[in-house]
C-alpha positions in Angstrom: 19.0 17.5 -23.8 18.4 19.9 -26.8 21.6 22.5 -27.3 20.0 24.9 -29.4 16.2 24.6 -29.0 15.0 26.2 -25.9 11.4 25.0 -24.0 10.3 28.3 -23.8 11.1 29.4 -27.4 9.3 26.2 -28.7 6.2 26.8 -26.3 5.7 30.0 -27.7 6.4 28.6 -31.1 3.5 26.7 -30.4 1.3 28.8 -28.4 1.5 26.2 -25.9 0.5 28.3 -22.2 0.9 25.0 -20.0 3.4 22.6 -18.7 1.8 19.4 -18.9 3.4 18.8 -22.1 6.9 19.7 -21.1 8.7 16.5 -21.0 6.8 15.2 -24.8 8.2 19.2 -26.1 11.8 18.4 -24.4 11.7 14.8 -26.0 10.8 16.3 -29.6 13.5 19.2 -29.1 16.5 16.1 -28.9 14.9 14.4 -32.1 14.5 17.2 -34.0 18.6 18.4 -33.4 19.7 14.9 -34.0 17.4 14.3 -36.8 18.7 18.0 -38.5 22.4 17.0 -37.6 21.7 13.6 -39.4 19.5 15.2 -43.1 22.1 17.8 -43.4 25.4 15.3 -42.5 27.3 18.2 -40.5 27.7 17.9 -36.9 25.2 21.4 -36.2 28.5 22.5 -33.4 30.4 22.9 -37.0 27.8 26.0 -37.6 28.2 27.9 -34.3 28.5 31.7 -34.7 31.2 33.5 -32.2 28.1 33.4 -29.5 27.2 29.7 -29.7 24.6 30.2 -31.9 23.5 28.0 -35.1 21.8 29.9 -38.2 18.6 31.6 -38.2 17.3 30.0 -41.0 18.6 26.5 -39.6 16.9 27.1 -35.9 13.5 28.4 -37.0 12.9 25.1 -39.3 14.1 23.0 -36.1 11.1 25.0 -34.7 8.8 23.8 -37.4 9.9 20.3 -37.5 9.0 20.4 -33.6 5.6 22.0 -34.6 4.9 19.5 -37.2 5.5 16.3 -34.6 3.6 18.6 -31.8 0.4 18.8 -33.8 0.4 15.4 -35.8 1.2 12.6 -33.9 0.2 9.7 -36.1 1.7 8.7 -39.5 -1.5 9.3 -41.2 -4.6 11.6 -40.9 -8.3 11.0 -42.0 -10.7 12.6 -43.1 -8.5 16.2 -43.4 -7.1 17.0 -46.6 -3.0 18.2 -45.6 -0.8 20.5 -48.2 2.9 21.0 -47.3 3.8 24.7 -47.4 6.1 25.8 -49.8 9.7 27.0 -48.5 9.0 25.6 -45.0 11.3 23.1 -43.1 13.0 21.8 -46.8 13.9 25.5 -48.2 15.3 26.7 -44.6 17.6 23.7 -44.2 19.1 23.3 -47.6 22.0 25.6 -47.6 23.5 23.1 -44.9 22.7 20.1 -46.9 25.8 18.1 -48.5 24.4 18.1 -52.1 26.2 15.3 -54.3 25.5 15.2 -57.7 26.1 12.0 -59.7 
């Protein structure tokens, strides 16, 4: 069960009115944390706030990683030319990255 992503919040992320989806949403939620938790090596509880919270910046690419898996569910796409948006997911989450430079 996702700790910082909430159903709701990611529904309306999405603009997603119905429930049909709700258990595919909740399954993406747990990936996305663990997958976050894993690209930046820091266990995401190390970045709580006094209220529980994890960063801003940090949640709100959570909520486009979520997006992204929502919307394209295969590894490839025809016939649609895709661009990846500048200082999306990648900018948002690398303040909490453990850069090592060799």
């Amino acid at each position: 069960m996702a700790t910082y992503l909430v159903l709701e919040d990611i529904k309306a992320h999405l603009n997603v009115d119905f429930d049909d989806d709700d258990d595919y949403i909740s399954s993406l939620m747990d990936m996305v944390e663990n997958a976050v938790a894993i690209e930046i090596e820091t266990d995401l509880a190390d970045l709580e706030d006094e209220a529980d919270m994890i960063p801003l910046r940090l949640l709100h690419g959570m909520f486009l990683l979520v997006g992204h898996f929502y919307l394209i569910r295969e590894p490839v796409s025809i016939g649609v030319s895709v661009t990846e948006i500048p200082l999306a997911f990648k900018f948002l989450i690398a303040p909490f990255k453990n850069w090592i430079i060799s």
